[in-house]
C-alpha positions in Angstrom: 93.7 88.6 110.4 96.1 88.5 107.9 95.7 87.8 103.7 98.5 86.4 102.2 98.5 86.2 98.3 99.0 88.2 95.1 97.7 91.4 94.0 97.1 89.4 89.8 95.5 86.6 91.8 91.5 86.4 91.2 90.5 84.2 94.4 92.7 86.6 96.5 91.0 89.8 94.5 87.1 88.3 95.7 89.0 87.1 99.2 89.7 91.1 100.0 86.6 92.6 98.6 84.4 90.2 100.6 86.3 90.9 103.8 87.4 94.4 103.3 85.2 95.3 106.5 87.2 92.9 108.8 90.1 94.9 108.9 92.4 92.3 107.2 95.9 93.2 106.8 97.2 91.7 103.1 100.4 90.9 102.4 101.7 90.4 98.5 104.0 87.7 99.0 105.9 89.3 95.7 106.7 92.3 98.1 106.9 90.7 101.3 107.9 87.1 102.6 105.5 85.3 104.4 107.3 84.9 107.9 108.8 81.7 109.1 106.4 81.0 111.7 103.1 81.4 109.1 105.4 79.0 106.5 106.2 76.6 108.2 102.1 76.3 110.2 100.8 76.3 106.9 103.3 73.7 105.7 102.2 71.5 108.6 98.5 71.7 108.4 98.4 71.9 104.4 101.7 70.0 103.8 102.2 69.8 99.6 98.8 71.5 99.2 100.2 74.3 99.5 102.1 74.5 97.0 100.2 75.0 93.4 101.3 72.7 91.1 99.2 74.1 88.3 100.7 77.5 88.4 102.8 79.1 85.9 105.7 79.6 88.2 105.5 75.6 88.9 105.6 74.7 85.5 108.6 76.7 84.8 110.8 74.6 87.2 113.3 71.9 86.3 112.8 68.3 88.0 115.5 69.0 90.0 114.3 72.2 91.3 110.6 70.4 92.0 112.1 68.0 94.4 113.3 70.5 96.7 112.1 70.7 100.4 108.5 72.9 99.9 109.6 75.2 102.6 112.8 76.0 100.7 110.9 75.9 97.4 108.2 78.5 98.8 111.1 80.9 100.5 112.4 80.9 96.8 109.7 81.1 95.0 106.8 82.7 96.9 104.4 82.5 93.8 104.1 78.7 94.3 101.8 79.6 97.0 98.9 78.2 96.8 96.4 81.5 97.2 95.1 83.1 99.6 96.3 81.7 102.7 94.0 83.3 105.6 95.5 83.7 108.5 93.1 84.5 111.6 94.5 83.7 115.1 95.2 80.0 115.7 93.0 79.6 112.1 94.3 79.0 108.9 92.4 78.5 105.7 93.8 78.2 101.9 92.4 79.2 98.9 88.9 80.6 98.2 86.7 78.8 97.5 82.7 79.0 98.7 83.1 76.9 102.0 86.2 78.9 103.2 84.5 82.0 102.2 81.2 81.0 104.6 83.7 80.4 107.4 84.2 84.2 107.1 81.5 85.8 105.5 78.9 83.8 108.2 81.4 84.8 110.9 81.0 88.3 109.8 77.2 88.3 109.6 77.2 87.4 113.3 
């Protein structure tokens, strides 16, 4: 299972601690890039979801910079990610909020 997100980021901060017993390997996306493969599943199940258009790093682009293709727009700018994106196997979940976190804290009761 792999967490991707930021180290500043509160959701992904409560997404480790809850499943710091599940052996998740997390990945800053500051430090490293998501892979190709992960990018471009996400984009397809997600689509412009995954980008977060509330974040500071959004807010800080020009119009012409916003119309870019997401995938290039997330290779450049890996902060735009919308946060955490979980990936376990063939599942994928993004962000953290209660019913993704019962997806993995039930599975870890059982």
């Amino acid at each position: 299972m792999q967490l991707y997100g930021l180290d500043s980021c509160d959701s992904c901060r409560l997404a480790r601690k809850a499943l710091k017993y599940l052996m998740v390997d997390y990945i800053d996306v500051r430090k490293s890039e998501v892979p190709k493969n992960v990018l471009e599943a996400a984009l397809t199940k997600f689509g412009t979801a995954l980008i977060n258009k509330s974040s500071i790093t959004w807010r800080s682009l020009d119009d012409v910079t916003r119309t870019r293709n997401p995938y290039d727009l997330l290779q450049a700018y890996p902060t735009l990610m919308k946060r955490p994106l979980i990936v376990n196997g063939a599942k994928m979940t993004l962000g953290w909020k209660p019913d993704v976190a019962a997806l993995y804290v039930d599975w870890h009761k059982n």
